[in-house]
C-alpha positions as CSV (number, residue, x, y, z in Angstrom):
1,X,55.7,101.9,-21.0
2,X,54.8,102.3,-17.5
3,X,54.0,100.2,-14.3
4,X,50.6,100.7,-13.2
5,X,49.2,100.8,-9.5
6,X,47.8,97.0,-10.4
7,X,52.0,96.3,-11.6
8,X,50.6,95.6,-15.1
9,X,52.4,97.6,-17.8
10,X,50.9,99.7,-20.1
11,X,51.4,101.3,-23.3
12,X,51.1,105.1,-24.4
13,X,47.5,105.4,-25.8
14,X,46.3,107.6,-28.8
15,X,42.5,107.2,-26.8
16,X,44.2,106.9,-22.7
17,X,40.7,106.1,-21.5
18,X,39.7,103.3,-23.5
19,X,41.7,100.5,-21.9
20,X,39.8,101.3,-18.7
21,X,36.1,100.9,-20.9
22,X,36.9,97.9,-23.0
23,X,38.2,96.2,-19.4
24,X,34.4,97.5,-18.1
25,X,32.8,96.3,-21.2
26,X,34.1,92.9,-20.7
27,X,33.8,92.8,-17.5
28,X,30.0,94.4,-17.5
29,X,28.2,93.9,-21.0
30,X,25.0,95.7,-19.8
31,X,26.9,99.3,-19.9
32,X,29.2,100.0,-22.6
33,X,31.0,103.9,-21.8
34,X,33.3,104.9,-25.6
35,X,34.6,108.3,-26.3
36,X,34.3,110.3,-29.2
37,X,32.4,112.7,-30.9
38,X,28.5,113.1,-29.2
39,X,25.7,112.8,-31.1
40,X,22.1,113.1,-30.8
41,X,20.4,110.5,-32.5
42,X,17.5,108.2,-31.7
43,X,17.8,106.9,-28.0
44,X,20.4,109.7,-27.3
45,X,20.2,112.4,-24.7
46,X,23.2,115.2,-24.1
47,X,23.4,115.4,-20.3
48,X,24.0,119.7,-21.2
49,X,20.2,119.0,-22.3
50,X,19.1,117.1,-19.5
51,X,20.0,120.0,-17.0
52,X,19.0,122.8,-19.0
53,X,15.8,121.4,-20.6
54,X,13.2,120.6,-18.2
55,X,10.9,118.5,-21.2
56,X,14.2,116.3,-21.5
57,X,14.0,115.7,-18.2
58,X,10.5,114.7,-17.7
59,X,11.2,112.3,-21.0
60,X,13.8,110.6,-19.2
61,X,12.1,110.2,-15.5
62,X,8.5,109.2,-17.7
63,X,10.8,106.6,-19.4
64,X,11.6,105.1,-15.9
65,X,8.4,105.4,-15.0
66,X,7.3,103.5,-17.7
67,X,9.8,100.7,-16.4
68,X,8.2,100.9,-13.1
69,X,4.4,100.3,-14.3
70,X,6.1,97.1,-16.2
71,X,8.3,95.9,-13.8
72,X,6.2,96.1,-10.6
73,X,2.6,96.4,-12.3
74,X,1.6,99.8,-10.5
75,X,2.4,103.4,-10.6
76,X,5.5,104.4,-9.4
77,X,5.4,108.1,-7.1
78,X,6.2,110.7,-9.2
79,X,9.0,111.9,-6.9
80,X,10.2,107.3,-6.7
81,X,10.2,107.8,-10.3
82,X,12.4,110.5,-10.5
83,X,14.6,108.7,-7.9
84,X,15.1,105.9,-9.4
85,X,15.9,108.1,-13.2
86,X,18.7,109.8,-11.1
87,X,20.4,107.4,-9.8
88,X,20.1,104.8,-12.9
89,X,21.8,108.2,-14.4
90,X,24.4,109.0,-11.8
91,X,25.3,105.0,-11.1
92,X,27.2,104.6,-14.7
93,X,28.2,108.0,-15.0
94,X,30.5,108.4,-12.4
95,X,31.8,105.3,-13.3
96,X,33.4,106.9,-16.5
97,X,35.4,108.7,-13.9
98,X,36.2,106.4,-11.4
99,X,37.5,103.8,-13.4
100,X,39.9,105.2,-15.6
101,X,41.4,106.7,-12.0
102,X,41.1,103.2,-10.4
103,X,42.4,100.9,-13.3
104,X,45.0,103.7,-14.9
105,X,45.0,106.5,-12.5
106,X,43.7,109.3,-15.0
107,X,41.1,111.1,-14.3
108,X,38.8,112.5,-16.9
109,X,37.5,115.8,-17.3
110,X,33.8,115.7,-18.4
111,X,31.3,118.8,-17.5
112,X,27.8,117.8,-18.4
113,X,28.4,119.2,-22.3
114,X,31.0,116.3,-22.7
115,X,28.8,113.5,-21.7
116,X,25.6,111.8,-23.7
117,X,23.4,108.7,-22.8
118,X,21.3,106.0,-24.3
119,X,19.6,104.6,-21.5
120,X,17.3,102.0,-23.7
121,X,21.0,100.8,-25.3
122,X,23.1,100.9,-21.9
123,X,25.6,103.4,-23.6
124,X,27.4,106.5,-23.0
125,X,29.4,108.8,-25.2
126,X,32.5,111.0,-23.5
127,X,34.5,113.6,-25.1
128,X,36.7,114.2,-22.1
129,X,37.9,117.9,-22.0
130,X,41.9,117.1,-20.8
131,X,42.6,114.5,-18.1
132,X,44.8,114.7,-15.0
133,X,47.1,111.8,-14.3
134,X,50.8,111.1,-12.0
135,X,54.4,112.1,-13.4
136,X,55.2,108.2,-14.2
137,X,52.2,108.3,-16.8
138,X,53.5,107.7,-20.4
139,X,50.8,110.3,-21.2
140,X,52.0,113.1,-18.9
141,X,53.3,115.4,-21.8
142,X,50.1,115.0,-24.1
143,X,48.2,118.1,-24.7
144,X,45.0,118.8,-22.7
145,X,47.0,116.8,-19.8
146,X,47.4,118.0,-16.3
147,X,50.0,116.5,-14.1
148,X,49.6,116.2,-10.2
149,X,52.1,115.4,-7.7
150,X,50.9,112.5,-6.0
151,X,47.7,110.3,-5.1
152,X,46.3,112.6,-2.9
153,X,46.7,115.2,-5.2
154,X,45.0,113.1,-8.1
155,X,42.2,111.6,-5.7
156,X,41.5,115.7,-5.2
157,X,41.3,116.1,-9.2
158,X,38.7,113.3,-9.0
159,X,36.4,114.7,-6.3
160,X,36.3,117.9,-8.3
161,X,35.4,116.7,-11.5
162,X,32.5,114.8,-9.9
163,X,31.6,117.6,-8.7
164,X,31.7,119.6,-11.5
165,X,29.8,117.2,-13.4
166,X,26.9,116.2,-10.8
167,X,26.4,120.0,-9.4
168,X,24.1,120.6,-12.2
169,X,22.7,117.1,-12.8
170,X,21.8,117.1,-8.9
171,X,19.8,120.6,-9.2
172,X,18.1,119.8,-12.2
173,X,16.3,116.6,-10.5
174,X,15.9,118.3,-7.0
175,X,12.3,119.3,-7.9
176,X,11.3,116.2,-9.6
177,X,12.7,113.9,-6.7
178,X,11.8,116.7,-4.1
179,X,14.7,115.6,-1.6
180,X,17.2,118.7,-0.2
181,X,20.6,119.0,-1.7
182,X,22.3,116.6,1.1
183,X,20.0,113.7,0.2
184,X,20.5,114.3,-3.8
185,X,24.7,114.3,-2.5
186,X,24.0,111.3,-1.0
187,X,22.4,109.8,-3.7
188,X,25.3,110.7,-5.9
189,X,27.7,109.7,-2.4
190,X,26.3,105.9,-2.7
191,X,26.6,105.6,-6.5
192,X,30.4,106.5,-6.8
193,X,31.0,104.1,-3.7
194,X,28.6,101.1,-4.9
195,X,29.4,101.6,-8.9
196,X,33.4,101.0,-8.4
197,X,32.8,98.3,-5.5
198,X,30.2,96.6,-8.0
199,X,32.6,96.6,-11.0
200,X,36.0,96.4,-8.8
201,X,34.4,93.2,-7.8
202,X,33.5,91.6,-11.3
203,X,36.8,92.9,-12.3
204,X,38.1,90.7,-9.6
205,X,39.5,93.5,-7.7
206,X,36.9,94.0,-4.9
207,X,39.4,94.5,-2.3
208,X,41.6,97.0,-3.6
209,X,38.3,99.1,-5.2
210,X,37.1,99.1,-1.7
211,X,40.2,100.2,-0.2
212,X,40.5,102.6,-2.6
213,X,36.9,104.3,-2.5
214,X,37.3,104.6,1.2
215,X,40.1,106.5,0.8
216,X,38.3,108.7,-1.9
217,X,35.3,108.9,0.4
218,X,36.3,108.7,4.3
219,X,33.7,110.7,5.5
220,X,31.8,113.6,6.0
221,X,34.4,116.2,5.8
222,X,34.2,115.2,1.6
223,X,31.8,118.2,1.1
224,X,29.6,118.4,-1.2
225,X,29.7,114.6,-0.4
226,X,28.0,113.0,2.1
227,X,29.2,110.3,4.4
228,X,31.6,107.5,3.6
229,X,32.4,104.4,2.3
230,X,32.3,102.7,5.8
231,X,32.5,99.0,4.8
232,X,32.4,96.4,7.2
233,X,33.0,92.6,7.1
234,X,30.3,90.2,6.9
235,X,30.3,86.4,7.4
236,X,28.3,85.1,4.2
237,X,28.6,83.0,1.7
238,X,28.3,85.5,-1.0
239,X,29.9,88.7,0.5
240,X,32.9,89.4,2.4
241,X,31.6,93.5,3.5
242,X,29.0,95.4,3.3
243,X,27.8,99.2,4.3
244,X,24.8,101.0,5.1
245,X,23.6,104.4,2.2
246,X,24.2,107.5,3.4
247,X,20.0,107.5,1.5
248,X,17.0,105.5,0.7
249,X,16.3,104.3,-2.8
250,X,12.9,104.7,-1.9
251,X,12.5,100.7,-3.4
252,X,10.4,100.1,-0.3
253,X,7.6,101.9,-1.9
254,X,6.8,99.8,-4.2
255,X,8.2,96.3,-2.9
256,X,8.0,96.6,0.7
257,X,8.9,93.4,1.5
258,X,12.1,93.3,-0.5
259,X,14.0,96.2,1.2
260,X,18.0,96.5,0.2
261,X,20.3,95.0,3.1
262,X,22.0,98.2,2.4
263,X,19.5,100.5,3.2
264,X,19.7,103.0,6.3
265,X,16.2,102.1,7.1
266,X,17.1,98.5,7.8
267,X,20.0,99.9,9.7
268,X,18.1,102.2,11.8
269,X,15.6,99.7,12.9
C-alpha cells in the first residue's frame, strides 16, 4: 500500500489503470475507457487504422457529419465536420492519459496501435505498452514499468506520450479539417486542458485538476503544444474559473448565435 497525491491509499493492482477508469466511469457514464486485448468488431475502429487508412477516416468524419445533419438540420462544412470528428476523438483519448496521472500518478504508454474506439457506444479499448509512475508506487518494480524521479520528471513522461500518440492522429485529419499544424496542436492543447478540468470537476476535484493542468500546460514554451491553461476566476453562480481556447470549434458555423463563452472569438471581440 501507498499514499496517494489525493492521501487516499491504494493497493498494488494486477490492471494499475483501472481504478483511475472505473472512478471515470462512475463519475462520467457517457465514456467508459477498459484495457485489454483490442478488437475490431462492429462499431470498433483501431486508431493505427484511423491514421493510416484514409477510407477509415472519412467513415468516421461522415459519421459526425451525419450527427450534424440530425442535430442542427443542415450540412455541416466538410472541413466543421472534420473538426468536430477530431476533437470528439482527441477529447476522451487523452483522458486515458491524463487521468490515471491525475488520480494515481501513472502514466500510460499508448501509441496509436494500443488504442481502439467505439464512438456510437462511448468506449475505448487500451492495451497500454508499460507505464511510467514515482519510486513510492507499489507498482514500481512490475515489468514494462518505468520509474522517474519526481513530478516534474513524470509530468515530462506525460507530455511525451501525448505526443507520441496525437503526432499522427493530428496529421492524419490536417487535410480533412484544413487548419496548419499549430491550430490542430491547439485543438489537441484545449482537449487535454478541458477533458481533466471537466472530469476533475464531476470527480469533485475541480481545483486540484485545474492546478494541476496548469502546471502540465503553462504556456507556450510546451511545444508541440500550444498555449496554456490560463484559468481565471469568474463570479457566477455556476463556475468559479474559466479560460479562453488557444482555437475555435468552428460551432459558430452552424449556431451562430450560441457561440462557447470559451471561445477566442468572443474573447477577441
Amino acid at each position: 500500500m501507498t499514499v496517494s497525491s489525493t492521501g487516499s491509499r491504494r493497493p498494488v493492482s494486477t490492471a494499475p489503470l483501472h481504478g483511475s477508469y472505473a472512478r471515470q466511469h462512475a463519475a462520467f457514464p457517457s465514456l467508459r475507457i477498459r484495457t485489454g486485448p483490442l478488437h475490431s468488431g462492429p462499431g470498433w475502429v483501431g486508431a493505427a487504422a484511423l491514421v493510416r487508412d484514409a477510407s477509415v477516416l472519412r467513415e468516421m468524419v461522415a459519421f459526425d457529419a451525419g450527427l450534424g445533419l440530425a442535430e442542427y438540420g443542415e450540412p455541416l462544412r466538410p472541413d466543421v465536420a472534420a473538426g468536430f470528428s477530431l476533437h470528439r476523438y482527441v477529447w476522451p483519448v487523452t483522458l486515458a492519459f491524463t487521468l490515471p496521472w491525475f488520480l494515481e500518478r501513472r502514466v500510460p504508454r499508448l501509441p496509436v496501435d494500443r488504442v481502439a474506439i467505439n464512438r456510437a457506444a462511448g468506449e475505448l479499448l487500451v492495451r497500454p505498452a508499460g507505464f511510467a509512475c514515482l519510486p513510492d508506487d507499489p507498482a514500481a518494480g512490475a515489468p514494462g514499468t518505468r520509474v522517474v524521479p519526481d513530478e516534474p520528471a513524470l509530468r515530462a513522461e506525460l507530455l511525451a506520450a501525448l505526443t507520441e500518440h496525437l503526432t499522427p492522429v493530428l496529421a492524419a485529419f490536417r487535410p480533412l479539417v484544413r487548419r496548419g499544424p499549430r491550430t490542430l496542436w491547439g485543438i489537441a492543447t484545449d482537449d487535454v486542458i478541458e477533458g481533466l478540468w471537466f472530469l476533475g470537476g464531476l470527480l469533485g476535484e475541480e481545483e486540484r485538476a485545474a492546478a494541476e493542468v496548469s502546471e502540465l500546460l503553462p504556456g507556450p514554451s510546451d511545444a508541440p503544444f500550444v498555449g496554456g491553461a490560463d484559468f481565471r476566476p469568474v463570479e457566477s453562480a455556476t463556475a468559479t474559473r474559466t479560460r479562453t481556447r488557444v482555437s475555435c470549434c468552428l460551432f459558430y458555423t452552424v449556431r451562430p448565435e450560441e457561440v462557447c463563452p470559451t471561445c477566442p472569438r468572443v474573447c477577441s471581440e
